[in-house]
PAZALUM-336494 format. One record per atom (N, C-alpha, C): x, y, z; residue in one letter. Coordinates in steps of 0.001 Angstrom, whole numbers, plus 500000, padded with zeros to 6 digits. Layout:
REM PAZALUM-336494
XYZa;...
//
This chain:
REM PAZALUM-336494
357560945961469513x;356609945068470182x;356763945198471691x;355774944844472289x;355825944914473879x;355042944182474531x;355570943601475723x;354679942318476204x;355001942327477628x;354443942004478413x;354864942117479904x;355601940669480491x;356368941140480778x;357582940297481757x;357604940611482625x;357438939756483928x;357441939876485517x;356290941148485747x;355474941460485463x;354827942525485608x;355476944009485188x;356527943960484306x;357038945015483747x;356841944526481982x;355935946236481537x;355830946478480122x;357430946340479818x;357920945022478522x;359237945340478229x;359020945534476682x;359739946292476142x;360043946373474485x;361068945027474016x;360517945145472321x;361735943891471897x;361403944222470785x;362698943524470036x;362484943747468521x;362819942271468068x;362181941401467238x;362370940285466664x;362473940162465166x;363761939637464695x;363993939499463339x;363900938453463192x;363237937566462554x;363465936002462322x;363167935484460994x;363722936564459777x;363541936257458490x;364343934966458408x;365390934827458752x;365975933027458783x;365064932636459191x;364905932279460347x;364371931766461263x;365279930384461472x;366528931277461506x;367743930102462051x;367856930299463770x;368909929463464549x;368523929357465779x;368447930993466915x;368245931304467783x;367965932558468226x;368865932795468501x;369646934470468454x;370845935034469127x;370214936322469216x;370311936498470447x;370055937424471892x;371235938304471742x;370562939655471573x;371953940603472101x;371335941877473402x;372257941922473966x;371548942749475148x;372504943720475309x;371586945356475793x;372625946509475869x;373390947028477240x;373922947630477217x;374669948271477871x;373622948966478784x;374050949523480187x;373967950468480906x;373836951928480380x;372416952392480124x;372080953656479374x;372406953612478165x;372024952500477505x;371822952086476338x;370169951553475925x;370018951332474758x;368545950269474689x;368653949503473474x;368097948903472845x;368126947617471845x;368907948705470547x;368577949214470401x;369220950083469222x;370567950233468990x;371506949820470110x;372799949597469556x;373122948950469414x;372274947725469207x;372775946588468041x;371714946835466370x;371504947439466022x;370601947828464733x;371829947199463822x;372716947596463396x;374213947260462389x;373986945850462580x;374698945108463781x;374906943913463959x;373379943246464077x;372542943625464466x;371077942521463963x;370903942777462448x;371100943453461726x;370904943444460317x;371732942525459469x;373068942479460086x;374037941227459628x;373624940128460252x;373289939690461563x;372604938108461201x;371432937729461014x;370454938341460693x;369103938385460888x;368575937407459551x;369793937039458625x;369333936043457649x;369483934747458470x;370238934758459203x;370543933090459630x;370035932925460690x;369895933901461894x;369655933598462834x;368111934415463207x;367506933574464134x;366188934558464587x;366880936063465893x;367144936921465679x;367573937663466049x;366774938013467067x;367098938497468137x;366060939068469191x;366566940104470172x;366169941494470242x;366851942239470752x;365567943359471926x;365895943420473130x;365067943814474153x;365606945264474570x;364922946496475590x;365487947116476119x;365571946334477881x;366197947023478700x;366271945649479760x;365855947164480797x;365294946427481732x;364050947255482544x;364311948649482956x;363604949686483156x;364321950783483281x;364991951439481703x;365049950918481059x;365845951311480292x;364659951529478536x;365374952571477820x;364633952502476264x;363414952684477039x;362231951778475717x;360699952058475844x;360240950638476844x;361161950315477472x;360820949047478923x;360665949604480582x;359395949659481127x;358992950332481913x;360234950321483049x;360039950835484305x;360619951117485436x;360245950120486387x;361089949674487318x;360528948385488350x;360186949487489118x;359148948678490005x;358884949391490955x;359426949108492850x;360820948496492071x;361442947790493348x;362985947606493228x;363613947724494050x;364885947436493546x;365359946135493421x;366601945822492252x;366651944756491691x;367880944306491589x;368149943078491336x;370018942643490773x;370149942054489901x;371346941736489342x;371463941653488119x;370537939784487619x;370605938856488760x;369548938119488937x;368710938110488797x;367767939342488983x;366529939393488727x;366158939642487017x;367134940443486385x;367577941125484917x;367699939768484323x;368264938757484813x;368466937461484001x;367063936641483837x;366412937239484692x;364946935992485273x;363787936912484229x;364501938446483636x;363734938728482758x;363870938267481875x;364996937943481089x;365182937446480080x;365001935888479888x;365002934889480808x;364490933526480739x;362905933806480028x;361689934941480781x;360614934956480906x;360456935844479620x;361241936280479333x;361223937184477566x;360714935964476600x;362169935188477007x;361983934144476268x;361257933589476276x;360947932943477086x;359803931554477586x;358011932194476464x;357783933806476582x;357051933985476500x;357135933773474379x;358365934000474076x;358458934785472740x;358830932483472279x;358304932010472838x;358625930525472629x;360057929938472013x;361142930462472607x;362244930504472593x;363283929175473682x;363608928106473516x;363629927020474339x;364984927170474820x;366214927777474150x;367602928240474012x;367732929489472970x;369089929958473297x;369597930709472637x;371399931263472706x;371969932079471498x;372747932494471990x;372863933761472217x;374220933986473247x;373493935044474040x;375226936135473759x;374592937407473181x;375981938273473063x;375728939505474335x;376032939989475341x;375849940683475961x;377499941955476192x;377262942904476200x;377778944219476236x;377374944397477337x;379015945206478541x;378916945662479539x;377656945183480630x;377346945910480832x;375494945733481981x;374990944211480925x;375188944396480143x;374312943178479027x;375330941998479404x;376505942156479473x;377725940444479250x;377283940165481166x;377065941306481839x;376803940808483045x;375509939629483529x;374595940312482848x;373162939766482617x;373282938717481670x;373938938569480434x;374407937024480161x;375222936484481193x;375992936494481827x;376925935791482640x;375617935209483634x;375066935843484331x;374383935427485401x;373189934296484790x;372767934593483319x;371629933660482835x;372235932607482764x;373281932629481898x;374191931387481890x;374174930330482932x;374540930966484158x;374524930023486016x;373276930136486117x;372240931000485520x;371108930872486032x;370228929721485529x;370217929677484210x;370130928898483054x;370596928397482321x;371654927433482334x;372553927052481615x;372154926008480983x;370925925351480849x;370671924660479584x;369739925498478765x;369915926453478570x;368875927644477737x;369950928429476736x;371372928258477359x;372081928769476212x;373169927961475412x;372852928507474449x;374212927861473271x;375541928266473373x;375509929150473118x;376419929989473488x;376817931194473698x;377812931701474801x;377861932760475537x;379079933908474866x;378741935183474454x;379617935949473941x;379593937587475031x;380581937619475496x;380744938628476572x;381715939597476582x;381240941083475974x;381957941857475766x;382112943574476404x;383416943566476695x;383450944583477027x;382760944774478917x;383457943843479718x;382064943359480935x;383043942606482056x;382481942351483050x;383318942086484448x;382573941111484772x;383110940252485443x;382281939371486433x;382315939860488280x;382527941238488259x;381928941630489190x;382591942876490184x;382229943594490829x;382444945070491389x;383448944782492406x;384770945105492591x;385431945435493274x;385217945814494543x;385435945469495848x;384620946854496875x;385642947725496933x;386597948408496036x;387293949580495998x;386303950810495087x;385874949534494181x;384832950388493044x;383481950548493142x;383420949931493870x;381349949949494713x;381422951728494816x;381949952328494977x;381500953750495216x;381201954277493886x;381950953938492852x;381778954647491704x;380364954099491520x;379921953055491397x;378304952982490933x;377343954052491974x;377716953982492902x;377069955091494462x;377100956122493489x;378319956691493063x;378577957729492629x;377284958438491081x;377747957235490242x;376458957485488790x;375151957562489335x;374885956880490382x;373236956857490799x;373292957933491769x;373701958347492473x;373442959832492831x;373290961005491825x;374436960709491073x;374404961816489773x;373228961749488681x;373058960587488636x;371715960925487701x;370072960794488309x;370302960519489644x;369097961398490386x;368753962512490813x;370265963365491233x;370041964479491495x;370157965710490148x;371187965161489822x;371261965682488351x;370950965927487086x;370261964253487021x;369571964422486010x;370846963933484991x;370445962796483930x;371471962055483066x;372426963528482118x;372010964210481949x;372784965206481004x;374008965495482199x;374138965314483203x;375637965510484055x;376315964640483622x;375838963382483022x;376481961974482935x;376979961998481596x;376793963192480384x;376544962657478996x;377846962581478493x;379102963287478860x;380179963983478296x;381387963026478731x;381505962418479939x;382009962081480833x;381966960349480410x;380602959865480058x;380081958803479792x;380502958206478501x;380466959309477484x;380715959004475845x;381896958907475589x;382783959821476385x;384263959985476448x;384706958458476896x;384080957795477923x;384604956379478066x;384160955447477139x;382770955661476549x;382693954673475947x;383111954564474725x;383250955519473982x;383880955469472375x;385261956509472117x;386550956003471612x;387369956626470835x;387583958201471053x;388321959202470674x;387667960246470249x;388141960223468621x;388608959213467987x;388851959061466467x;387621958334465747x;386577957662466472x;385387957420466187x;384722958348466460x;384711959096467239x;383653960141467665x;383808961000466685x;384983961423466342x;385202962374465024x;384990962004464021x;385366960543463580x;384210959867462110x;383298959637462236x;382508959245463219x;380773958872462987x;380371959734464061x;379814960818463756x;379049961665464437x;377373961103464493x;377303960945463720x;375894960417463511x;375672959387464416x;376443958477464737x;376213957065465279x;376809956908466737x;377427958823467092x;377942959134468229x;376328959879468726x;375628960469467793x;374393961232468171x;373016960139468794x;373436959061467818x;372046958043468358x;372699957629469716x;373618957439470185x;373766956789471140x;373825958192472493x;374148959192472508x;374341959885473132x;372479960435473335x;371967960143472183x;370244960592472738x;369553959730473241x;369881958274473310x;369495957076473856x;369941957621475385x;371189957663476051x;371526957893477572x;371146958809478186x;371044960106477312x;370092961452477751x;368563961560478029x;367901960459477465x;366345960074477753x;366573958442478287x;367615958156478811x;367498957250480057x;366858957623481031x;365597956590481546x;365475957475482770x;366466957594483933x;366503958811484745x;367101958588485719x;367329957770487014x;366060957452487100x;365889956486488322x;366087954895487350x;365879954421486685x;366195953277486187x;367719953385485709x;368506953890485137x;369526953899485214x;370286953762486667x;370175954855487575x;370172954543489048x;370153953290489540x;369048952710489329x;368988951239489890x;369369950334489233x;369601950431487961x;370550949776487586x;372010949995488149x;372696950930488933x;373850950677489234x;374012950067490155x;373253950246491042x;373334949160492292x;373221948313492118x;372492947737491177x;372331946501490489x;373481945913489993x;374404946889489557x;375738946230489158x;376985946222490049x;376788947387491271x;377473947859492172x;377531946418493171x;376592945446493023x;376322944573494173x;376747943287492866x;377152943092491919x;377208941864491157x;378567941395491473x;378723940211491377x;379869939330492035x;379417937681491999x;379856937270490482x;379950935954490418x;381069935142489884x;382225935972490155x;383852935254489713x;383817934195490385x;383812933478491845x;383883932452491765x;383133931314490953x;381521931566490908x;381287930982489945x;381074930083489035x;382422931159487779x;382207931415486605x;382781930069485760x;383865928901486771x;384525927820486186x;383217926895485833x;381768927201486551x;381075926393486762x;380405926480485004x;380379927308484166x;380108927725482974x;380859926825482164x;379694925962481209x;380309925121480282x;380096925247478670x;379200926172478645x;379430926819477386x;380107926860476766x;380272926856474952x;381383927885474418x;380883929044474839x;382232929994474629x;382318931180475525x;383353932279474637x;383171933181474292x;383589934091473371x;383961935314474329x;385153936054474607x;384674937534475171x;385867938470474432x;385255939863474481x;385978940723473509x;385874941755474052x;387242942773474631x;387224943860475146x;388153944792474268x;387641945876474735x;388612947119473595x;389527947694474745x;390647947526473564x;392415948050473952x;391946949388474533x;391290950006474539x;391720951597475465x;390233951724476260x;389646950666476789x;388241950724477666x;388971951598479148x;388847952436479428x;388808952514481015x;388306952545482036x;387153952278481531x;386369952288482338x;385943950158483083x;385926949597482318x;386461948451482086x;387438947225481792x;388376947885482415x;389557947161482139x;389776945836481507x;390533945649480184x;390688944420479239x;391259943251480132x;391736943487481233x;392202942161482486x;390596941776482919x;389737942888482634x;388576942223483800x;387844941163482994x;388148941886481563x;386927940526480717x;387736939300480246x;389346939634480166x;390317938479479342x;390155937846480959x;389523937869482247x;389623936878483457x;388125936465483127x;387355936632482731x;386159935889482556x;386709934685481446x;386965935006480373x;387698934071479566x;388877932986480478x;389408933506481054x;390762932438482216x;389552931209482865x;388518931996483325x;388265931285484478x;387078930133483373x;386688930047482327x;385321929565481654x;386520928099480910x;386293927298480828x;386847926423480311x;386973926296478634x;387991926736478292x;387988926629476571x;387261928202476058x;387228928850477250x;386973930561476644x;387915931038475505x;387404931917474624x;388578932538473768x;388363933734473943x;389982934734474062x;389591936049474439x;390417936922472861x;389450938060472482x;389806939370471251x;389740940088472568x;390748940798471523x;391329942403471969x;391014943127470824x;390482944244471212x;389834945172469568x;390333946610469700x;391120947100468862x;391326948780469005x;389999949226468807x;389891949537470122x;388110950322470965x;388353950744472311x;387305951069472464x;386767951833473745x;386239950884474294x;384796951192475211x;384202950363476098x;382936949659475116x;382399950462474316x;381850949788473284x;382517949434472057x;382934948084472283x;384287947847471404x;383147946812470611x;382013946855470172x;380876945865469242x;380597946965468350x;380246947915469012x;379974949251468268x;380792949326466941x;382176950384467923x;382991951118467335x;383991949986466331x;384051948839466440x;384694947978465503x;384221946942465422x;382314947375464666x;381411946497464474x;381591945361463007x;382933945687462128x;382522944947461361x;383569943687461846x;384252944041462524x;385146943493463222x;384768942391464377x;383951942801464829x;383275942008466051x;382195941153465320x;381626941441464222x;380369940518463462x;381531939273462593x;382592939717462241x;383487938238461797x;384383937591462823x;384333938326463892x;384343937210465098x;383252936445465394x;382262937661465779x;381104936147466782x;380417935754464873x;380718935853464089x;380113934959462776x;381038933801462670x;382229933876463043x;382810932367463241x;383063931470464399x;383075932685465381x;382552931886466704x;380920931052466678x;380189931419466222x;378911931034466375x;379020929592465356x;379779929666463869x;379758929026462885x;380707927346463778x;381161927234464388x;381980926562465118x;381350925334465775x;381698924166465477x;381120923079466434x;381364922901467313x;380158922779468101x;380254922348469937x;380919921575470015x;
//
């Protein structure tokens, strides 16, 4: 399905055979709605499931302006608003737990609750170059410089060697990223910085990073959990897509995190 948000064509996929309350999952950085397919199929009885590509990204057009991760959150209020959605909960991955984090302060009576994985509350200025760095490379280069380098951080190489198949969908998803939307998405993340914040978040609050991420360090997301009041933090033998690669694992977490009274 596709509907325009902020004047950008965005894609979405809506499951709402429950038509129990909505849970939002959002992807990664050169990712698109498709790497949650596994995990929307497991809640899609209970919950109205709802899964987007986020601008630039998948079959969701290109801005024609540059943007921050603020603006990425003000898509998703207006996703919602449009898809008559009043709250929700919200699971976000990497670029995605960022863009939940910020809806959250942005909107914090719109969510139930917040699950944040694998994700930072914000860029270092030691590490601001490395985003400089991906958005040069996949403008001048073109995303196939990025593909080898990219997969290697985000998954295992003991997953990569058992699921080839589910190493192939994701590796053809980042290769027909566009380049310039990926790009602007890094600056987009290169400039994010809302740790102070993040105490202001009253949510329940879930976050889950994988034991061998390096690209993401398990201190950066177990401090989003420190700083959120009554956060709970998993550690998952994974990579940077630690929802993915120890998906049945991560669906009986946030299935009892979610099951849990406020």
């Amino acid at each position: 399905m596709q509907v325009n948000i902020n004047g950008i064509e965005t894609r979405y996929v809506l499951s709402n055979e429950g038509g129990g309350p909505w849970l939002t999952f959002i992807h990664q950085l050169g990712g698109d709605l498709s790497v949650w397919d596994q995990l929307a199929g497991y809640f899609r009885a209970d919950y109205t499931v709802l899964r987007y590509d986020v601008r630039g990204h998948g079959d969701t057009a290109l801005s024609d302006k540059p943007f921050g991760v603020s603006d990425l959150s003000d898509d998703l209020a207006a996703l919602l608003d449009a898809l008559g959605a009043p709250t929700t909960h919200l699971v976000g991955m990497s670029m995605g737990g960022m863009i939940a984090q910020q809806f959250a302060l942005n909107h914090p009576s719109r969510v139930d609750s917040l699950t944040i994985a694998d994700s930072t509350s914000g860029t270092l200025p030691e590490n601001r170059a490395v985003w400089d760095q991906r958005a040069h490379a996949a403008r001048s280069d073109g995303m196939a410089a990025l593909l080898s380098s990219t997969l290697n951080r985000w998954l295992t190489p003991d997953f990569q060697a058992a699921h080839p198949e589910a190493v192939e969908q994701i590796r053809d998803v980042l290769a027909h990223t566009l380049p310039e939307g990926y790009a602007m998405a890094c600056e987009a993340l290169r400039d994010f910085d809302i740790g102070s914040k993040l105490g202001t978040i009253r949510c329940p609050t879930l976050t889950v990073a994988g034991r061998h991420d390096s690209g993401t360090l398990p201190a950066a997301t177990r401090a989003i959990a420190d700083a959120i009041e009554g956060a709970q933090f998993e550690l998952l033998d994974a990579a940077h897509l630690a929802p993915i690669e120890q998906s049945h694992r991560f669906a009986a977490l946030l299935e009892t995190f979610l099951a849990r009274p406020v």
